[in-house]
N, C-alpha and C positions, 0 to 999 in steps of 0.2 A: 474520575477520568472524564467524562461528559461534561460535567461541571467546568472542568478544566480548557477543555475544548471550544466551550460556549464561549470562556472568559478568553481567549484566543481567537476566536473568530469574532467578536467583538471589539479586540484590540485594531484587529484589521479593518473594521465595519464590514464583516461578510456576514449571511443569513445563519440564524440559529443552527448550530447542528440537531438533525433529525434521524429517526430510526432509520428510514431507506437510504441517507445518505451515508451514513455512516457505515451501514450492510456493504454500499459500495463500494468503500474506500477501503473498508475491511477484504473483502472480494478482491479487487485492485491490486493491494498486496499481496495476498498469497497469490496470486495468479503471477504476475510479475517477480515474485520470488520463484514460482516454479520455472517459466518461460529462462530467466538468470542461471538457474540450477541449470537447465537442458543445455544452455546456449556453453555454459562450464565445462560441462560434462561431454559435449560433443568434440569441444576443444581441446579435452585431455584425450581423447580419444583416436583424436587428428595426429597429436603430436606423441601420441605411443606412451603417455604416463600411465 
């Protein structure tokens, strides 16, 4: 997967993937998937599903 990554941000000429960044982006997501889930959730809520 990192490997993978490298060879991806490479194609693009972007910096190595690194441990801390990749923590971030990992972070990023679920956070962003949570914040998705609520913003869902408040919206079935709204409308009585």
């Amino acid at each position: 997967m990192v490997a993978w990554l490298s060879t991806y941000n490479a194609a693009l000429g972007m910096p190595p993937v690194s441990v801390p960044r990749a923590l971030f982006a990992l972070a990023g997501g679920i956070f962003g998937g949570a914040v998705t889930g609520l913003v869902g959730w408040t919206g079935a809520n709204l409308f009585g599903y």
